[in-house]
N, C-alpha and C positions, 0 to 999 in steps of 0.2 A: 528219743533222747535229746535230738539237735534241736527239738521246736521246746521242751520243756527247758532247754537249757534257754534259747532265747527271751522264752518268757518271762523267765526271772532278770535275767539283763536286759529288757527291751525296756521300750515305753512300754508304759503302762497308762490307760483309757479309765479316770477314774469315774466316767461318769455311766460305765457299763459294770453290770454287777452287782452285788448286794456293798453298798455303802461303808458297813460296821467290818466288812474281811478286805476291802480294798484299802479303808483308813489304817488299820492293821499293818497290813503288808508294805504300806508306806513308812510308818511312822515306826517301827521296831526296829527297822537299820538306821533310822535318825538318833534313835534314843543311843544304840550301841555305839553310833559313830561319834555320837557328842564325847560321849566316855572315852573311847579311843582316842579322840584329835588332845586330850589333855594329858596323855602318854609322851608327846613330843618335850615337853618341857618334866614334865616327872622323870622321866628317862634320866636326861640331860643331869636335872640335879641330884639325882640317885648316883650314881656311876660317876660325878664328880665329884661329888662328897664322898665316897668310898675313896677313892683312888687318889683324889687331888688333897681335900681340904675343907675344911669350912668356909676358907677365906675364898677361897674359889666358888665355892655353896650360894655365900653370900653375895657374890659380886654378880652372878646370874640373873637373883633375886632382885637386885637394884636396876635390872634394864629391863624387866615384866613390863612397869610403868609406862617405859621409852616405847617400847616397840606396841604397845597397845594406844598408845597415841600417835603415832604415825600410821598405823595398820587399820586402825579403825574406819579409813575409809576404803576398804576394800570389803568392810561386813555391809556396809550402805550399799555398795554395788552390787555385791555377787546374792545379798537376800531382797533388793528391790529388780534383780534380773531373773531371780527363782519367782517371786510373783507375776512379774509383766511376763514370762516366759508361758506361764499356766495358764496365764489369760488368752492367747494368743495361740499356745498350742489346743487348747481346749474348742476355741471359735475358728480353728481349722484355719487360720489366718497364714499359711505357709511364707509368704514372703514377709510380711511385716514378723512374722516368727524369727527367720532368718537376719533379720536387717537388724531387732534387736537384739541377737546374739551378738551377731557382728560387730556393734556400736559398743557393746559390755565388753567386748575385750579389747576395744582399741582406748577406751575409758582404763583397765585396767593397766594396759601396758603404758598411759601416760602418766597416769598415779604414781604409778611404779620409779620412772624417770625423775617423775619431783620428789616422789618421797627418799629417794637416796641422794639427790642433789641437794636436797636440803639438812637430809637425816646425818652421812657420812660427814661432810665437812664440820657440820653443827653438835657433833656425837660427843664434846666435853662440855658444851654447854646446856644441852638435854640431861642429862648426867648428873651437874650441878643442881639443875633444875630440880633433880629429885635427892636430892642433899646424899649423893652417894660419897660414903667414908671413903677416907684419902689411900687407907691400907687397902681399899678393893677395888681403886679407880681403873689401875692400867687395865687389870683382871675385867673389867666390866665392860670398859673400852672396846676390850678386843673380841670381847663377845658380841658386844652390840652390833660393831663395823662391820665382823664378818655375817651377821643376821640379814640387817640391811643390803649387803652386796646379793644375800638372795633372794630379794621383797619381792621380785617379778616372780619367782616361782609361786611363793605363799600365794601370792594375787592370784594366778595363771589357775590353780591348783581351785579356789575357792570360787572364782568363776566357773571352772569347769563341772563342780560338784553340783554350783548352784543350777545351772543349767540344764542337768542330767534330772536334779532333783526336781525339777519343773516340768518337766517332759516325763514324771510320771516314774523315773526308774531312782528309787533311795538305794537300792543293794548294789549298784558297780562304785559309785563311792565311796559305800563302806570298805568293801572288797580290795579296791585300789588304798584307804586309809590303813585299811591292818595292812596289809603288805608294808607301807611307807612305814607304818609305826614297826614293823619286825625289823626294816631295815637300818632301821634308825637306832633300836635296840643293838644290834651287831657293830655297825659302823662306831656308836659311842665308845664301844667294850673295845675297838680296833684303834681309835684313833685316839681316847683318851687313856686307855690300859696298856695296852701294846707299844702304842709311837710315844708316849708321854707327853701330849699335845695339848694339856689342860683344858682350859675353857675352849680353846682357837677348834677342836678338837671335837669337841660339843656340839659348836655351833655350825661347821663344817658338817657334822652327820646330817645335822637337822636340815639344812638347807639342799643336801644332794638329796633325802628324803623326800625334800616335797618337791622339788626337780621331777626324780621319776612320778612322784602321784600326777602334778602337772601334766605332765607329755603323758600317759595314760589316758587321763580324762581327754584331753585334746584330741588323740586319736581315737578314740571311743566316737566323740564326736564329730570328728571328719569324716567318718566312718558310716553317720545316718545318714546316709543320703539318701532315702527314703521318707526323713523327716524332717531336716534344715537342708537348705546350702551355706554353706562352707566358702566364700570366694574373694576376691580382692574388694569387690564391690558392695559388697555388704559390709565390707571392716571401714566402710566412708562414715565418718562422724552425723552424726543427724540431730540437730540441736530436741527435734519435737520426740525423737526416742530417746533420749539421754535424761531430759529435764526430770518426765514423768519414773525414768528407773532410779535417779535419785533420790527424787521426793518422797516414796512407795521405802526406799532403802533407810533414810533418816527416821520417817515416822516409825518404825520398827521398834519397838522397845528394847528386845536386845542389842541393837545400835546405841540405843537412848541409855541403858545401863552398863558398857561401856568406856561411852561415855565419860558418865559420871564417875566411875571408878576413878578414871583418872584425872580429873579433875580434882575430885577429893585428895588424892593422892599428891600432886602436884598443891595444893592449898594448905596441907599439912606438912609440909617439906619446906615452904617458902618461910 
């Protein structure tokens, strides 16, 4: 029972096996998880449109924009760290394996720093940016800010996924996503039904959510040590592992459409 349970959690060796059951087995908790991670924000405006309002509905709706243009470089990193990852774990490369895990999270945890240094102070003129009405500014405001104060989980959380997903294992991501999306479901119904805490309330579930998804995958992580190290010396920045997991991260089309959403989005507002 303990080795059948690991083998569902472990890496997974996709170059052993029949191809068509190993592609399979990878890619069906990708498919459920993409479903799942859009639970986060359907929750949110469910449960406050019920209970809050439209105008609250609304004001959620106007910071999509914001927070998908600030955050979008954390899909550049954590899906060009899931491929350099595959490459590296797959050519048994253990320490260059190691050293660009290491570099994608010290990449993420500096993102993370600018993007609220710039996101939080700059949060009413993002805002404008996206010609958000005057009746759902404050309401938008305070969704946004509190979003932002938990951009290092989102990141922490989507590097950890990416990583896991690289090395072969799609199901403890999922596993760890529906847990964060159940709990995100509860915490909503608690902080915006129960405490009456509007949007602030919303946005607050969402970010303690992916808090625990983050420290999950992290530990999961720390935890292989039979297949990365984990150490202070591998979190040293490395300009020739960073370049290549960014460049692999931009050319991705779902980075590239994105993107564009917000762009268009921002172009049509202006």
């Amino acid at each position: 029972m303990l080795k059948k349970i690991n083998e569902i959690f472990g890496t997974q060796d996709m170059t052993v096996g029949k191809p068509m059951s190993n592609l399979l087995k990878f890619s069906i908790p990708l498919l459920i998880g993409n479903f799942a991670q859009q639970l986060y924000s359907t929750v949110d405006s469910i449960i406050v449109g019920r209970y809050v309002g439209d105008t609250a509905l609304s004001a959620i709706g106007t910071t999509l924009p914001v927070l998908r243009l600030l955050l979008v470089l954390f899909m550049a990193i954590s899906t060009g760290t899931g491929v350099m990852v595959a490459q590296y774990f797959g050519a048994k490369d253990r320490q260059t394996l190691s050293r660009s895990i290491g570099n994608s999270m010290t990449l993420i945890f500096v993102s993370s720093l600018v993007i609220m240094a710039i996101g939080i102070p700059w949060a009413d003129s993002l805002l404008r940016l996206t010609n958000t009405p005057v009746e759902t500014f404050a309401l938008a405001r305070s969704y946004l800010v509190i979003m932002l104060w938990g951009t290092m989980f989102s990141g922490f959380y989507n590097i950890g996924a990416g990583v896991l997903r690289g090395l072969g294992n799609s199901v403890y991501p999922l596993m760890v996503l529906l847990l964060a999306s159940f709990l995100n479901v509860v915490l909503d119904i608690w902080f915006v039904a129960r405490l009456n805490m509007s949007v602030a309330g919303a946005a607050l579930a969402t970010i303690i959510s992916q808090a625990v998804s983050a420290a999950l995958c992290l530990v999961k992580l720390a935890r292989m040590k039979d297949v990365v190290d984990i150490n202070r010396s591998n979190l040293k920045p490395d300009k020739k592992l960073a370049e290549p997991t960014a460049q692999v991260g931009v050319a991705r089309r779902d980075y590239q459409r994105h993107l564009f959403y917000v762009s268009r989005v921002c172009a049509g507002s202006g």
